[in-house]
C-alpha positions as a Markdown table, in Angstrom:
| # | Residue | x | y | z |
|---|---|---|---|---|
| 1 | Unk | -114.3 | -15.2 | -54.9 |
| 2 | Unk | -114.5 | -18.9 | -55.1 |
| 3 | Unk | -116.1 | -20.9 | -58.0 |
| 4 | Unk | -116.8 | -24.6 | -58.1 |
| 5 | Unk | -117.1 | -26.7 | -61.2 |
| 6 | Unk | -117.9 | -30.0 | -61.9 |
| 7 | Unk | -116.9 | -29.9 | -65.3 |
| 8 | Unk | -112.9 | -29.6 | -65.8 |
| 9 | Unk | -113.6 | -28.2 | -69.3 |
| 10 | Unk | -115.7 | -25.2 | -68.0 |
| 11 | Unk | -112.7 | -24.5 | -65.8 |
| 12 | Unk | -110.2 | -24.3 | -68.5 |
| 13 | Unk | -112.6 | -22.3 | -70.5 |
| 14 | Unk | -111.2 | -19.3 | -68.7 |
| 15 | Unk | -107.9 | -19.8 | -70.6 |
| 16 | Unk | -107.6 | -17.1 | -73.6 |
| 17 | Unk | -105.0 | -16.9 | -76.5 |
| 18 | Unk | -102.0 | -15.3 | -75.8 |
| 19 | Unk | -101.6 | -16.1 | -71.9 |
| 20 | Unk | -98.9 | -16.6 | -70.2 |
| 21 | Unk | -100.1 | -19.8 | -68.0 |
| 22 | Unk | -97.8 | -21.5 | -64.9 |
| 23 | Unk | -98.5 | -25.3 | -64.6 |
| 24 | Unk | -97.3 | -26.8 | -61.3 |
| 25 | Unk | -95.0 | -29.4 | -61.7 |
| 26 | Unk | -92.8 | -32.4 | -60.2 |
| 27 | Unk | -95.5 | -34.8 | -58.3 |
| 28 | Unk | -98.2 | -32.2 | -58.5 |
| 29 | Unk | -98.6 | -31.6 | -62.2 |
| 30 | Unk | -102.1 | -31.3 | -62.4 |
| 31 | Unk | -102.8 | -33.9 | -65.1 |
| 32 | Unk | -106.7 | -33.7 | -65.3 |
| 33 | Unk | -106.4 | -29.7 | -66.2 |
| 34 | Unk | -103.7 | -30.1 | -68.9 |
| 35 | Unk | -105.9 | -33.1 | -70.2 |
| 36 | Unk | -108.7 | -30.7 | -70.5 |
| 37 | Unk | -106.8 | -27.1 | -72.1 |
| 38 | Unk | -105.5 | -30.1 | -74.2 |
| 39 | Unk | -109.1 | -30.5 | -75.8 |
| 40 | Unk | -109.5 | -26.8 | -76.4 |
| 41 | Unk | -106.0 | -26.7 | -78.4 |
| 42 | Unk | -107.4 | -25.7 | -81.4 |
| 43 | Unk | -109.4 | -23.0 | -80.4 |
| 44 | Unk | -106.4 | -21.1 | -79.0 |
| 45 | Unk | -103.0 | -19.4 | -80.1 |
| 46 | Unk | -99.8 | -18.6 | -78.9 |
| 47 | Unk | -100.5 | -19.3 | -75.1 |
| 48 | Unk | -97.3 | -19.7 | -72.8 |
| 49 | Unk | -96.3 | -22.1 | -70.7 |
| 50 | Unk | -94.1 | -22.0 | -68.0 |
| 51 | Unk | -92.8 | -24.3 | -65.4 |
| 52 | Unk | -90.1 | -26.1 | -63.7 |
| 53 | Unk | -90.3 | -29.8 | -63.7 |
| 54 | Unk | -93.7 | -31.6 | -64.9 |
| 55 | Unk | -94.2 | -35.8 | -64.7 |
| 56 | Unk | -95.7 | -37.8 | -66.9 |
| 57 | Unk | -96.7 | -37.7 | -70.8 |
| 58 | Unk | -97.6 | -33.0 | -71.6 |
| 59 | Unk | -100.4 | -33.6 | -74.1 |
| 60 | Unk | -99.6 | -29.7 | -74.9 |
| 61 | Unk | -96.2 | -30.6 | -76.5 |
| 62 | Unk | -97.6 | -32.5 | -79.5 |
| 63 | Unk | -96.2 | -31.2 | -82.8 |
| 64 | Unk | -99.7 | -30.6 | -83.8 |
| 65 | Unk | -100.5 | -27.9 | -81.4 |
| 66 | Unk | -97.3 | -25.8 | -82.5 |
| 67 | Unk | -99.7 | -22.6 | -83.2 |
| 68 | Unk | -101.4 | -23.4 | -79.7 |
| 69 | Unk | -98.9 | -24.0 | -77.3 |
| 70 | Unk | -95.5 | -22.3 | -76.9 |
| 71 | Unk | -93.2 | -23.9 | -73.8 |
| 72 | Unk | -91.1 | -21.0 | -72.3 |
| 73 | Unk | -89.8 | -23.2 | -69.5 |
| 74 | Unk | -87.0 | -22.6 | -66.1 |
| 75 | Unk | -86.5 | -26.3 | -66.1 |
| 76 | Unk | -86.4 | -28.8 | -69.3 |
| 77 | Unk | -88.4 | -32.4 | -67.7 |
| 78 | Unk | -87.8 | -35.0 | -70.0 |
| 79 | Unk | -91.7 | -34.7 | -71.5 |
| 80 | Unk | -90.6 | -31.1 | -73.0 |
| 81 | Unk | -86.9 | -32.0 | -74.3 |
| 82 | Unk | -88.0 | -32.5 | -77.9 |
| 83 | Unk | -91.0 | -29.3 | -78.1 |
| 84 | Unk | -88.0 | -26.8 | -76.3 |
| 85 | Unk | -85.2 | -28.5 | -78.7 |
| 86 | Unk | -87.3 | -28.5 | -82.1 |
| 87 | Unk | -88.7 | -25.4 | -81.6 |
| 88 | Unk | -91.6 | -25.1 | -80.1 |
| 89 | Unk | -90.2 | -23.7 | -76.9 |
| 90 | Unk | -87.4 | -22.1 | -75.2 |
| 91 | Unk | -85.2 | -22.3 | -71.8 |
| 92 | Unk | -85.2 | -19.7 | -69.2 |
| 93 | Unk | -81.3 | -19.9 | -67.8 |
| 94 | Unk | -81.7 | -19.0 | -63.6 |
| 95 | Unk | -80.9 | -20.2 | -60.7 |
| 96 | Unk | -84.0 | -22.2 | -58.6 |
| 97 | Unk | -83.5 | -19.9 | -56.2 |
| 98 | Unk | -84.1 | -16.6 | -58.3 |
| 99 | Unk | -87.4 | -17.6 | -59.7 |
| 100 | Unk | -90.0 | -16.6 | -57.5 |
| 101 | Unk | -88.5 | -13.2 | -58.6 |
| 102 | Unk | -89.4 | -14.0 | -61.6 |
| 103 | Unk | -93.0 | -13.9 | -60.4 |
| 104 | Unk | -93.2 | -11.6 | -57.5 |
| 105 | Unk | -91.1 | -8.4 | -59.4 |
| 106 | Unk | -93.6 | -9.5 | -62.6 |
| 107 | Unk | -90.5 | -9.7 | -65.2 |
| 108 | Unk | -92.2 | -12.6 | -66.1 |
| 109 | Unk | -95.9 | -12.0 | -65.2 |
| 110 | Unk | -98.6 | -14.7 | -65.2 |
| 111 | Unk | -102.3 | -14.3 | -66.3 |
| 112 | Unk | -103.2 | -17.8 | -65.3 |
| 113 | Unk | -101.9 | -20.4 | -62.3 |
| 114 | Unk | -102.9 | -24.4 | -62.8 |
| 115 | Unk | -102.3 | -25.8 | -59.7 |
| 116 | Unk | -102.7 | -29.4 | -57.9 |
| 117 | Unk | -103.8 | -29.1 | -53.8 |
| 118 | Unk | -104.9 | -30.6 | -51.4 |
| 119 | Unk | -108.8 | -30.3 | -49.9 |
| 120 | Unk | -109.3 | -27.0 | -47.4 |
| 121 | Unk | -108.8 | -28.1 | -43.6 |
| 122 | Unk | -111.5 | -27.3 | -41.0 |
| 123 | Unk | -109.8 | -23.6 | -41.2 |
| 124 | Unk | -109.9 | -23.5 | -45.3 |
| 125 | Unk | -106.7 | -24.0 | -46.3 |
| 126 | Unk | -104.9 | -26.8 | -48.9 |
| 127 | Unk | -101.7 | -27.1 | -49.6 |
| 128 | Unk | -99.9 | -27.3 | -52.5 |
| 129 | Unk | -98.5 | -30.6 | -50.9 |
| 130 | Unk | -95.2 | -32.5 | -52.6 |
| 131 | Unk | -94.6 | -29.3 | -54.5 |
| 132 | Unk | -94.1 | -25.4 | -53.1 |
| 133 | Unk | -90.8 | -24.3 | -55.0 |
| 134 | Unk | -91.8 | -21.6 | -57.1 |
| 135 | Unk | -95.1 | -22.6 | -57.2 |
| 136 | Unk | -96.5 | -20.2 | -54.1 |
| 137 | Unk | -94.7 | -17.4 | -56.0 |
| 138 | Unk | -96.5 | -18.2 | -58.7 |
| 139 | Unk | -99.7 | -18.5 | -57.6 |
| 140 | Unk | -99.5 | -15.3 | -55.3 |
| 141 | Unk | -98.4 | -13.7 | -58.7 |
| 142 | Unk | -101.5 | -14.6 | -60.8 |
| 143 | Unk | -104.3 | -13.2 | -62.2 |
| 144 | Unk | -106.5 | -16.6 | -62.1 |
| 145 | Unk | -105.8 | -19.5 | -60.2 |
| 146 | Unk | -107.1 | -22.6 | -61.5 |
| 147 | Unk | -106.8 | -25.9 | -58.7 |
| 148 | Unk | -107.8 | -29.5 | -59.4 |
| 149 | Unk | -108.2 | -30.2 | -55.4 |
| 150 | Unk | -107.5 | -33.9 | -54.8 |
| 151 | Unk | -107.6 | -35.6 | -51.5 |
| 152 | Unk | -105.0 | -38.3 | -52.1 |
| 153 | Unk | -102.2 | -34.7 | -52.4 |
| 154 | Unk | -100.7 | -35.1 | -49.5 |
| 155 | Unk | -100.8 | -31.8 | -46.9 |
| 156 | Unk | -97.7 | -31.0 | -46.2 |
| 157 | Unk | -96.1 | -28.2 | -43.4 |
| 158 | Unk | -94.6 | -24.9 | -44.4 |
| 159 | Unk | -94.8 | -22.1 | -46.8 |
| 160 | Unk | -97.2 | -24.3 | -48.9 |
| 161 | Unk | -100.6 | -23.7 | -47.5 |
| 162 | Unk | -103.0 | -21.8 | -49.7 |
| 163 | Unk | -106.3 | -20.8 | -48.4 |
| 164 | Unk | -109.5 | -21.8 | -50.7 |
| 165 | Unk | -110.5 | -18.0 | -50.8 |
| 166 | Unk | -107.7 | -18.0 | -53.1 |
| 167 | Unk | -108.7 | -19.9 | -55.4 |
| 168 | Unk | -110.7 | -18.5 | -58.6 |
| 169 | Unk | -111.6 | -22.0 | -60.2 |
| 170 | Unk | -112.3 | -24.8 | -58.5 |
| 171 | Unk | -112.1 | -28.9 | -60.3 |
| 172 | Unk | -112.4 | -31.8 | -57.9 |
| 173 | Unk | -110.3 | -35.2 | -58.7 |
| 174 | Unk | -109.1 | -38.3 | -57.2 |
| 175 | Unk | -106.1 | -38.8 | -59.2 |
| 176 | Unk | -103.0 | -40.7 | -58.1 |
| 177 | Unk | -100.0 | -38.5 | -57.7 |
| 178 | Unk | -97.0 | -39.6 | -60.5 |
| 179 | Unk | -94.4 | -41.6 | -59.0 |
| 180 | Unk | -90.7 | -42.6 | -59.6 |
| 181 | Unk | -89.1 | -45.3 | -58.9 |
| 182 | Unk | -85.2 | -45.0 | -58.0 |
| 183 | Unk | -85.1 | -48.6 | -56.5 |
| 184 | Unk | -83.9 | -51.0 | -59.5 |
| 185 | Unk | -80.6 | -52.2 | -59.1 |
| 186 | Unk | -77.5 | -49.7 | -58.5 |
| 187 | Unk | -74.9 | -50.6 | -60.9 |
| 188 | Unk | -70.9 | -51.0 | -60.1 |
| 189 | Unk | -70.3 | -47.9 | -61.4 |
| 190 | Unk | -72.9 | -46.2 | -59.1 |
| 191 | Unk | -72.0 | -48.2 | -56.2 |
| 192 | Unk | -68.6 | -47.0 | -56.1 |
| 193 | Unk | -69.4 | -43.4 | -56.4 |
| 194 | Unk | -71.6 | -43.7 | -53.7 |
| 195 | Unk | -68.9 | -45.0 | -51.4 |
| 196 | Unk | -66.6 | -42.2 | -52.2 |
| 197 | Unk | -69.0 | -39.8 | -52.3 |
| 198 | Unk | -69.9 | -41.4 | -48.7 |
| 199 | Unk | -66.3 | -41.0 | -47.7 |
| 200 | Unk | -66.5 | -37.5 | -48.0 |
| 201 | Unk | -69.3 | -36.9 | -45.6 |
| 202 | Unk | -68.6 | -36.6 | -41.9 |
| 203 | Unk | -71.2 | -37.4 | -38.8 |
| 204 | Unk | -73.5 | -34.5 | -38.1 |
| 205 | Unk | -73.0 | -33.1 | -42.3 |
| 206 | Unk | -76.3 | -31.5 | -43.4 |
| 207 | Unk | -77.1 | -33.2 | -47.1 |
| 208 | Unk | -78.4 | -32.1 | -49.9 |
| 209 | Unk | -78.8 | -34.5 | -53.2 |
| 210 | Unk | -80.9 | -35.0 | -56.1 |
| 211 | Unk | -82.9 | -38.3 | -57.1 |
| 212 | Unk | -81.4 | -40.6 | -59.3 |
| 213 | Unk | -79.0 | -43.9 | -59.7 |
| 214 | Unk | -76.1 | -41.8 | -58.0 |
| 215 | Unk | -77.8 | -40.4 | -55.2 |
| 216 | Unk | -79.3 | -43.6 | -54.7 |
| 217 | Unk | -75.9 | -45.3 | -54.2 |
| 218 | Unk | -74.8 | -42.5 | -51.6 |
| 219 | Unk | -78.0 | -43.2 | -49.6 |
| 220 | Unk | -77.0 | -46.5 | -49.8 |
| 221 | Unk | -73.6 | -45.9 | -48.1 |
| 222 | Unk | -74.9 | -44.1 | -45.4 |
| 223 | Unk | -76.3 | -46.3 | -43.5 |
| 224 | Unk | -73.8 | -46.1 | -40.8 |
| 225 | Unk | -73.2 | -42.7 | -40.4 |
| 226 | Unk | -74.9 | -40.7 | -37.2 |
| 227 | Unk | -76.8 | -37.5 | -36.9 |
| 228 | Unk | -77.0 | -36.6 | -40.6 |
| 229 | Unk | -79.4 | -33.4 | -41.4 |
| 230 | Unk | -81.0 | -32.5 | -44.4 |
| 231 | Unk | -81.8 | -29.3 | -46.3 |
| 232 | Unk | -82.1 | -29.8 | -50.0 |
| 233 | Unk | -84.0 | -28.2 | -52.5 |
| 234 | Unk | -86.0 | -32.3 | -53.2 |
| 235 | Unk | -85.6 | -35.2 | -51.6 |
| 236 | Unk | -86.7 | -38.8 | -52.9 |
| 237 | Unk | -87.3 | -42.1 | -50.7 |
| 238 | Unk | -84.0 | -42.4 | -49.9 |
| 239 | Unk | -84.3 | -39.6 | -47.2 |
| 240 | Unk | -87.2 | -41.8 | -45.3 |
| 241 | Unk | -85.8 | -44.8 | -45.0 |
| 242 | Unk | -82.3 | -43.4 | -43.3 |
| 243 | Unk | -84.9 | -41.5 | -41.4 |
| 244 | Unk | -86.5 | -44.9 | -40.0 |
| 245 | Unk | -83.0 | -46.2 | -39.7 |
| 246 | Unk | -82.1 | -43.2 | -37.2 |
| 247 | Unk | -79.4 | -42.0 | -39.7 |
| 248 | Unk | -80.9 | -38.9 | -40.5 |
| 249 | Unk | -81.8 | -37.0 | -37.3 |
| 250 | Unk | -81.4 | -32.7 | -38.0 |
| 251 | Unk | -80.0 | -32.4 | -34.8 |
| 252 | Unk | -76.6 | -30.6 | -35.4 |
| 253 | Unk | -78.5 | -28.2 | -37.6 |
| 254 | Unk | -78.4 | -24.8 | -36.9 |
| 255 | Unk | -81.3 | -23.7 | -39.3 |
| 256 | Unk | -84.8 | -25.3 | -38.9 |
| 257 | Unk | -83.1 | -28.0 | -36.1 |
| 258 | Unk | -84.8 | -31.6 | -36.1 |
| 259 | Unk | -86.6 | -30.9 | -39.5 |
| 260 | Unk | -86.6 | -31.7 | -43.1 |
| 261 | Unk | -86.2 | -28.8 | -45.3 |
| 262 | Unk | -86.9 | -28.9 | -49.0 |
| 263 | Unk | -88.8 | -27.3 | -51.8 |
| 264 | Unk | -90.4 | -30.5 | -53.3 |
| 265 | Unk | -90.7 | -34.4 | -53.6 |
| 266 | Unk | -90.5 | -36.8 | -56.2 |
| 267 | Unk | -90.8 | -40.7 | -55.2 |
| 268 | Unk | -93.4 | -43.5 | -54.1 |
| 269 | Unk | -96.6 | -43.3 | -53.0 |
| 270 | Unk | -95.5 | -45.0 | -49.7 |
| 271 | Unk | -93.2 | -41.4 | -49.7 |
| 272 | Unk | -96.2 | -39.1 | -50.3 |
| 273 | Unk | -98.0 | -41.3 | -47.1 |
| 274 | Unk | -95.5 | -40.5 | -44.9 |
| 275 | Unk | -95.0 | -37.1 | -45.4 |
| 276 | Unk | -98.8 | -35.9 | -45.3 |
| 277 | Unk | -99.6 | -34.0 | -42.2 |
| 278 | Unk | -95.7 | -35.2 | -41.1 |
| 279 | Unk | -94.4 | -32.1 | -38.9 |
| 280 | Unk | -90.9 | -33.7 | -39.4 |
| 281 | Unk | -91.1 | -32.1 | -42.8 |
| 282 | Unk | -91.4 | -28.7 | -44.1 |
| 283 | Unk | -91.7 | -27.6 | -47.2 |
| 284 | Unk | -90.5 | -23.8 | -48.4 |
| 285 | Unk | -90.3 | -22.0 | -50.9 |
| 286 | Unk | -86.9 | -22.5 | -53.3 |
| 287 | Unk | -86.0 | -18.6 | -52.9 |
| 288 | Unk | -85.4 | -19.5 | -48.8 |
| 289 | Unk | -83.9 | -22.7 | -49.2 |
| 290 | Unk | -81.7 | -22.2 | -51.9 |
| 291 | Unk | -80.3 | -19.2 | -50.4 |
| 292 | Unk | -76.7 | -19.7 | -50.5 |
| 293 | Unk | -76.6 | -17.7 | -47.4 |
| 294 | Unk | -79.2 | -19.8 | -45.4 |
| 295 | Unk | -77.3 | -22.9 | -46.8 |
| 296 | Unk | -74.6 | -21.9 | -45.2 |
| 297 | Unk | -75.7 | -21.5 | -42.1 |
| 298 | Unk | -75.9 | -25.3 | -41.2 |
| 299 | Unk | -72.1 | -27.3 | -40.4 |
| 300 | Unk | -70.8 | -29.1 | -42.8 |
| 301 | Unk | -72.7 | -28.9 | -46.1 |
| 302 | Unk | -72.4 | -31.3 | -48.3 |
| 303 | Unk | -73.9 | -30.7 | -51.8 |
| 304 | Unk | -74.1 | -34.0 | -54.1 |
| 305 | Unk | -75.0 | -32.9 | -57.8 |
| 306 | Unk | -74.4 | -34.6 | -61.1 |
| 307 | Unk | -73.3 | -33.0 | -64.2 |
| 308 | Unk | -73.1 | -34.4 | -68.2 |
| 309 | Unk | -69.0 | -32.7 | -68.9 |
| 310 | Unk | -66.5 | -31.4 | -66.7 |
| 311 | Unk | -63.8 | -29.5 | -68.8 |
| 312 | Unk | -59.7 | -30.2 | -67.3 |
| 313 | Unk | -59.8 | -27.5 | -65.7 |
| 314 | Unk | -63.1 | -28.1 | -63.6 |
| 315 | Unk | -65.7 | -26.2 | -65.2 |
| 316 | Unk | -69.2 | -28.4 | -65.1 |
| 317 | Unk | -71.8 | -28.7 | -67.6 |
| 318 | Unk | -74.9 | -30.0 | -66.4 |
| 319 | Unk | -77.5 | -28.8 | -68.5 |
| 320 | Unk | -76.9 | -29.1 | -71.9 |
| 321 | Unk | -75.2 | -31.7 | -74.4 |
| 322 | Unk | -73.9 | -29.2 | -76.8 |
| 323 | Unk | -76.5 | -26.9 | -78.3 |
| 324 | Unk | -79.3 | -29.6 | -76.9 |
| 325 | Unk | -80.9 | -28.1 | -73.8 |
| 326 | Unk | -81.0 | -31.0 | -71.8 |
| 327 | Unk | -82.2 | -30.0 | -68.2 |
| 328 | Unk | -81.5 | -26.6 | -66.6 |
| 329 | Unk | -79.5 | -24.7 | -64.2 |
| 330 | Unk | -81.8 | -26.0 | -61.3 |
| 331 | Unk | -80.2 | -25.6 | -57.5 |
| 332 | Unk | -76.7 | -27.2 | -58.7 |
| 333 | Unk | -74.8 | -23.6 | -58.2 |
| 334 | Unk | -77.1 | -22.5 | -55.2 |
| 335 | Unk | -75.9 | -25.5 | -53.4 |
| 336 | Unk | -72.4 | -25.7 | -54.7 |
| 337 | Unk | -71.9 | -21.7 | -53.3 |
| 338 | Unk | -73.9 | -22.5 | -50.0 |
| 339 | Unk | -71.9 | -26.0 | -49.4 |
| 340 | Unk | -68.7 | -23.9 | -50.2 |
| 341 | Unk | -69.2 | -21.3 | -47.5 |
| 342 | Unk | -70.9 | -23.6 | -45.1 |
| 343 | Unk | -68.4 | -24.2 | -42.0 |
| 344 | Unk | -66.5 | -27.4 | -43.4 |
| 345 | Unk | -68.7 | -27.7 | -46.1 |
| 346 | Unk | -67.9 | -29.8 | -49.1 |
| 347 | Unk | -69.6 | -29.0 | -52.9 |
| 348 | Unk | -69.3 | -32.0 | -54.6 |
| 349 | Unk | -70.1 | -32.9 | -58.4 |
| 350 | Unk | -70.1 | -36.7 | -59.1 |
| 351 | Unk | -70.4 | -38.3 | -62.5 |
| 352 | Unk | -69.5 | -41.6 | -64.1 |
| 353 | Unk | -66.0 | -41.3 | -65.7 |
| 354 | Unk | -67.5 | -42.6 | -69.7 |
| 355 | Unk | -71.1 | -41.6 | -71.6 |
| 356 | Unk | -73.5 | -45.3 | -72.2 |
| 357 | Unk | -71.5 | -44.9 | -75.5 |
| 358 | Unk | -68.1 | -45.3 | -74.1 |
| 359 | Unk | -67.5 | -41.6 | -74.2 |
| 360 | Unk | -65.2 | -40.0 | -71.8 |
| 361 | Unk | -67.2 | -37.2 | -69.9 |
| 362 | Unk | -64.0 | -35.9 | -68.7 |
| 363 | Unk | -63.1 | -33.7 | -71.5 |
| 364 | Unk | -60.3 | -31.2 | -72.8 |
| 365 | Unk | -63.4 | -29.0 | -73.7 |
| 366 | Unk | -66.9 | -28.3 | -73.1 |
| 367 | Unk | -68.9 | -29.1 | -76.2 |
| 368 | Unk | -69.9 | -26.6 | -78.4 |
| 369 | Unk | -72.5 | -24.6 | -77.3 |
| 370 | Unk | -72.7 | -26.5 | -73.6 |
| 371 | Unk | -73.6 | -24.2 | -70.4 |
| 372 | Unk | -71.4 | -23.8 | -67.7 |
| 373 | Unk | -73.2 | -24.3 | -64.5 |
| 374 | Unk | -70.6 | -24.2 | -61.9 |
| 375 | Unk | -67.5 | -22.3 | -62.7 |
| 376 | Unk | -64.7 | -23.7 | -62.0 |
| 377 | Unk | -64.0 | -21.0 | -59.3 |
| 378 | Unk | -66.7 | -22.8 | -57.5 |
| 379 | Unk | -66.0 | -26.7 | -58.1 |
| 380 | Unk | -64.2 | -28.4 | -54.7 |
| 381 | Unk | -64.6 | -31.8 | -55.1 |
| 382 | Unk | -65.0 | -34.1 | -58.5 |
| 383 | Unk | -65.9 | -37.9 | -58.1 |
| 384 | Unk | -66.2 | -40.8 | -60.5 |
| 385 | Unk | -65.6 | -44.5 | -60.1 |
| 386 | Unk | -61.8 | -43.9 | -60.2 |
| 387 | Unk | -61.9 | -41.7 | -57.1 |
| 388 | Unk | -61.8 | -38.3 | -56.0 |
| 389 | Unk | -60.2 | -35.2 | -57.5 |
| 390 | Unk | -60.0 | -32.5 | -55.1 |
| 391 | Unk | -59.5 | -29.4 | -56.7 |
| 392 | Unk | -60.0 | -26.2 | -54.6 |
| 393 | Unk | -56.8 | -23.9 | -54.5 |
| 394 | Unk | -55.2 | -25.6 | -57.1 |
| 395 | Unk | -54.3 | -24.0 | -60.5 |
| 396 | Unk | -55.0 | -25.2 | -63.9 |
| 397 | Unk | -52.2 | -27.2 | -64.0 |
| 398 | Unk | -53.0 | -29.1 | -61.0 |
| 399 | Unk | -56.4 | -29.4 | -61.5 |
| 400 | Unk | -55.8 | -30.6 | -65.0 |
| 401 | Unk | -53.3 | -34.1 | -63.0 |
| 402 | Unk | -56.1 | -34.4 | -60.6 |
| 403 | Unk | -59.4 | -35.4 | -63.1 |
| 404 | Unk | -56.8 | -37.1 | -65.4 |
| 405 | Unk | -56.1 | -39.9 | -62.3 |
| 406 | Unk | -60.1 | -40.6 | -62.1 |
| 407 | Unk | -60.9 | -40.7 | -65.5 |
| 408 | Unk | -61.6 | -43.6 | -67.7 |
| 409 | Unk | -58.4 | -45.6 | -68.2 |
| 410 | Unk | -59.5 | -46.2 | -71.7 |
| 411 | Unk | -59.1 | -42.1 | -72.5 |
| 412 | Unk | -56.1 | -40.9 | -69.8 |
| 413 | Unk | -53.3 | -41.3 | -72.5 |
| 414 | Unk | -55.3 | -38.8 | -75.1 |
| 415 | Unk | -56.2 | -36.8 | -72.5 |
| 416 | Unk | -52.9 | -36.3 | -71.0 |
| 417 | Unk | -51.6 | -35.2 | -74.4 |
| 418 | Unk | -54.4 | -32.8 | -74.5 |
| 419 | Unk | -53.2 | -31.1 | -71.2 |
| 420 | Unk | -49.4 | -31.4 | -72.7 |
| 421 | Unk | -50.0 | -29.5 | -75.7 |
| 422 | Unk | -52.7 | -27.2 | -73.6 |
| 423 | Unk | -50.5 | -26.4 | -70.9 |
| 424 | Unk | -46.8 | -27.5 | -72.2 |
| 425 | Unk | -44.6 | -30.3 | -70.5 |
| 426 | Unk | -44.7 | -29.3 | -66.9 |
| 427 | Unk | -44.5 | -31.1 | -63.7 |
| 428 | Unk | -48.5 | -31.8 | -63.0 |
| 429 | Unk | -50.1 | -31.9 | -59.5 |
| 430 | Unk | -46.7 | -30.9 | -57.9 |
């Protein structure tokens, strides 16, 4: 049965102590419900919240509400860094595309849903628009399901529709969608890891990239390349405008030919306008599309993702600066291991060679208490500013020359006495 309220707090009033509540995240985090189980902070305990990646300020993560609130999150956003580090929450380690198991097999079972969607078509249904991931898992998982339905949520194609029968609480809004801008000015640095990273990628390559300065600068440098496909786990602006510019065109694809495939979408509202009702697009859910397996199945992969530390002998660390949980595990090794068994495929980790602080993030070792999120069984390719270090059938050795020639000039002569004394005076990169 479907209820409608006007008033947000009577549909957070359904929210009890001890919960475990999912909050849908990336551009849909449904700001006008968290505002509202916000107000009613001190009248509860211990309630849970999970969820991937939520935008904009969390008025649940103030220190005040430390009896209240309790983050137990797949994904640390930026909003939560502090609560998950100081405390007040914790990190789930998984892979993006193991999740909705998470859900559906109830190891992590959810009382309560909060979810942002579009208003029901002439047939009933919304959709949960910029954002399916795990969020369809989650929902189909719940006990309650709490929507703020907002017409300005773009409706997207794919697993994402969600018929209003479904729905136990209903809030209407008009809120503007949280968006982020990637478009300031790429730096040097930047620049010339796009162009290598560019190099790498062949005419007719299926992409898949983050958002951010880096994968900014390889959108850049793709301008000229032909018949470019994309499946990816979240795409940005970047994806549209080599769309417009006939870059992008999914036909060499051999899984969901002459469409978009992703999980979710972070960028502009001019992004969320041209993806609504779009057919070009479809959004799935992040245990399909980050199927190594599925990823595979499309020519020449190429993965793009970043990383804080890679070790000399290729192990990344992209989720943690020591013992400070940083980010999460994400879709990085999902992509890597589907890029890697993809028909000329190429799993790629770029980074800038030095921290803001001058700090070289090619290392002898991982910090203490950093996460390995690709082995470095699994690492191919490593790019910085200094080039490319290609390190797939090499041994330790070897792969120890190769990220000393693209790291920092400033740090090569302590870190080649750290590979001396670590692997003795050999011959390196013979």
């Amino acid at each position: 049965m479907k209820y409608s309220y006007s008033n947000v707090q009577q549909a957070v009033s359904n929210i009890q102590s001890g919960q475990r509540i999912f909050v849908h995240g990336s551009a849909a985090t449904p700001g006008t419900l968290l505002a509202a189980l916000e107000a009613r902070a001190f009248e509860l305990s211990n309630v849970e919240i999970v969820s991937l990646t939520t935008l904009g300020d969390m008025p649940l993560a103030k220190a005040e509400y430390r009896g209240s609130f309790y983050f137990n999150s797949v994904f640390v956003s930026s909003n939560i860094r502090t609560v998950v580090n100081d405390g007040m929450g914790s990190y789930i380690p998984v892979f993006l595309s193991e999740i909705p198991k998470l859900f559906y097999q109830k190891i992590l079972p959810l009382d309560v849903a909060l979810i942002h969607v579009s208003p029901p078509d002439a047939h009933g249904y919304c959709s949960l628009g910029v954002s399916v991931d795990i969020s369809l898992a989650a929902v189909k998982s719940a006990n309650l399901v709490i929507a703020q339905v907002n017409p300005k949520m773009p409706r997207t194609h794919g697993d994402g529709f969600l018929h209003a029968s479904e729905i136990n609480v209903w809030v209407e809004t008009y809120d503007e969608l949280p968006e982020i801008d990637y478009n300031n000015e790429t730096s040097e640095v930047e620049k010339k890891i796009g162009q290598f990273c560019a190099s790498l990628i062949e005419d007719g390559s299926t992409i898949q990239m983050g958002i951010g300065s880096i994968p900014n600068a390889v959108m850049d440098e793709l301008v000229n390349h032909k018949d470019l496909g994309v499946h990816t786990e979240m795409f940005s602006d970047g994806v549209v405008d080599l769309l417009k510019k006939g870059v992008i065109t999914n036909r060499y694809k051999k899984k969901h030919r002459r469409k978009v495939i992703s999980t979710f979408a972070i960028g502009s509202r001019a992004l969320y306008q041209f993806i609504d009702d779009n057919p070009l697009f479809s959004f799935l859910e992040s245990d399909y599309v980050n199927d190594a397996y599925v990823i595979s199945k499309n020519p020449k992969v190429a993965a793009i993702n970043g990383a804080i530390e890679v070790d000399i002998t290729g192990q990344v660390c992209a989720d943690s600066i020591g013992k400070y949980q940083f980010s999460g595990v994400g879709g990085q090794m999902d992509f890597m291991r589907g890029a890697a068994m993809s028909d000329g495929g190429k799993p790629i980790i770029s980074i800038s060679s030095i921290t803001s602080k001058g700090e070289s993030k090619i290392v002898p070792f991982i910090k203490e208490g950093g996460g390995i999120v690709s082995t470095r069984a699994h690492v191919h390719y490593i790019v910085t500013e200094f080039g490319i270090a290609y390190l797939f059938g090499k041994n330790l050795e070897q792969r120890a020359a190769e990220l000393l020639k693209i790291t920092h000039p400033d740090h090569q002569e302590f870190l080649d006495r750290e590979i001396r004394d670590r692997f003795g005076k050999k011959i390196f990169g013979s």
